[in-house]
C-alpha positions as CSV (number, residue, x, y, z in Angstrom):
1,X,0.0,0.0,0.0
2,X,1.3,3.5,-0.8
3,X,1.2,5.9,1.5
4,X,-0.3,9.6,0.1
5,X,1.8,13.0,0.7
6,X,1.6,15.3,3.6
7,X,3.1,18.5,5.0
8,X,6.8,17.1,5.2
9,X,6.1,16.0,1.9
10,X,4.7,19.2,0.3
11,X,7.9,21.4,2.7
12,X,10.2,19.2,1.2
13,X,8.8,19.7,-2.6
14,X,8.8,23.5,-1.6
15,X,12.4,23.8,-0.4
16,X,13.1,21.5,-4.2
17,X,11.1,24.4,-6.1
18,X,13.0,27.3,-4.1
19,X,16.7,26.0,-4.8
20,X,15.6,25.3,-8.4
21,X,14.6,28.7,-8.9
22,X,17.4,30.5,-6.9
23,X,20.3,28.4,-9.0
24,X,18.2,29.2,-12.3
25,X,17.7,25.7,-13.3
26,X,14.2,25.0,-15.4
27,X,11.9,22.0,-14.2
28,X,12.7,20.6,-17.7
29,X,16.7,20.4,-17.0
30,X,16.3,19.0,-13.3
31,X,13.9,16.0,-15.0
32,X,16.0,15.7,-17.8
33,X,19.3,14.7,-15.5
34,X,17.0,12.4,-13.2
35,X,15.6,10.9,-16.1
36,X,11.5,12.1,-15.9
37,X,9.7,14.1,-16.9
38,X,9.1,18.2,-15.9
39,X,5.3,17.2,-15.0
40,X,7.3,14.4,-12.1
41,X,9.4,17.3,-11.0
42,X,6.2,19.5,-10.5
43,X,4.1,16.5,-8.3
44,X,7.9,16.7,-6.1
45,X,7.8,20.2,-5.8
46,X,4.1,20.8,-5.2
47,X,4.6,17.8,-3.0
48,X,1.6,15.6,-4.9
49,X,3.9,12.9,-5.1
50,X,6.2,11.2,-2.5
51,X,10.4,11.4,-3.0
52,X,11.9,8.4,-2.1
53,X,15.3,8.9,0.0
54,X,17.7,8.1,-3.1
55,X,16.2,10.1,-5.5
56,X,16.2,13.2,-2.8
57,X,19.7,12.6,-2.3
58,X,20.2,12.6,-6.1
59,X,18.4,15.7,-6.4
60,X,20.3,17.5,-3.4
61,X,23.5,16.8,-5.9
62,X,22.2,18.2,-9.0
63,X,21.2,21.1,-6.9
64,X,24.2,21.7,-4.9
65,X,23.3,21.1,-1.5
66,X,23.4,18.9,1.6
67,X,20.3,16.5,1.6
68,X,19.8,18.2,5.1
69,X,19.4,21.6,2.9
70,X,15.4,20.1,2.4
71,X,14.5,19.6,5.9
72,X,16.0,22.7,7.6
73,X,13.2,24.7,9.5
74,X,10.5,21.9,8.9
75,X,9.8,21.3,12.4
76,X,8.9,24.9,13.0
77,X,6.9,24.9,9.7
78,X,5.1,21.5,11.0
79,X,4.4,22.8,13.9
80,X,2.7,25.8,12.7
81,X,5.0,27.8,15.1
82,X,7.1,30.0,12.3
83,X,7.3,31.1,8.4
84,X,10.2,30.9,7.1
85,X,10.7,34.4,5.9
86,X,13.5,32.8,3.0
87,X,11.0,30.8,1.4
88,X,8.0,33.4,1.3
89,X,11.0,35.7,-0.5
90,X,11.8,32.8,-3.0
91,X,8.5,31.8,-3.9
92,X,8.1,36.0,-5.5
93,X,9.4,36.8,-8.7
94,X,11.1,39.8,-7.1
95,X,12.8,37.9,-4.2
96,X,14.4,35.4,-6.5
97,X,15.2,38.4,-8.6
98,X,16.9,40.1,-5.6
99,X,18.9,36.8,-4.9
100,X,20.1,36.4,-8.3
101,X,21.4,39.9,-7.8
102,X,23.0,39.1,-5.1
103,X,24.7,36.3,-5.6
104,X,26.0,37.8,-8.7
105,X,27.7,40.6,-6.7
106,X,31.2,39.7,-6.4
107,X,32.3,43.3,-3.9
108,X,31.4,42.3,-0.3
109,X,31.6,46.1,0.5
110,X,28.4,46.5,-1.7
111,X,26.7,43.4,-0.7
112,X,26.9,44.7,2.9
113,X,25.3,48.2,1.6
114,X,22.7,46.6,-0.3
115,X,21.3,44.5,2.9
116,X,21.4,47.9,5.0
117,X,19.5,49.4,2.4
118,X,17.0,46.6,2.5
119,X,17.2,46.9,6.3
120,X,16.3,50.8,6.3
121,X,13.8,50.5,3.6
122,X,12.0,47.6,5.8
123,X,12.0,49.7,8.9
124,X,10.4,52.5,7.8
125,X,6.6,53.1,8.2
126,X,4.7,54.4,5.7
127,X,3.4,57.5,6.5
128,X,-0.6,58.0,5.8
């Protein structure tokens, strides 16, 4: 008997989706070197469909992470206790935008200004 997905499973899928899109890599290329097809990929990352521990592993390796990369903050996320305020940003357009920028940014001196930017700009109120 198989068992059906649940909220590990559909964390998990997330925290696939959210590396995928931060490293730029299409659901088509990720199938294509696991050997299915993009439609699989989306029922992992939408967390429809169950990942078996080898193929995570595999998947960790073609994304350039630690297999412990999936499951960080899932107890909190199970538990209903916290968001994860990384993986709200990386499932916008503009948050994976602002990553790609980021990590693109090779002067540390600039990297360090554009996070107090983003700091002030977040601590302001709008005024009414």
């Amino acid at each position: 008997m198989q068992k059906l997905p649940n909220a590990a499973d559909r964390y998990i899928g997330s925290q696939i989706r959210t590396r995928r899109l931060m490293i730029g890599m299409s659901q088509e290329r990720l199938a294509g070197a696991l050997g299915l097809t993009f439609q699989q990929v989306q029922k992992y990352e939408k967390g429809v469909n169950r990942i078996g521990a080898g193929r995570l592993l595999e998947i960790a390796q073609l994304l350039g992470v630690s297999i412990d990369y999936f499951y960080k903050g899932i107890q909190a996320k199970l538990m209903g206790s916290e968001r994860d305020p990384v993986a709200v940003a990386m499932n916008t357009p503009e948050g994976l935008r602002l990553a790609r920028a980021f990590t693109r940014m090779s002067d540390l001196p600039a990297q360090i200004k554009l996070v107090e930017l983003a700091e002030a700009i977040a601590s302001t109120r709008a005024v009414v």
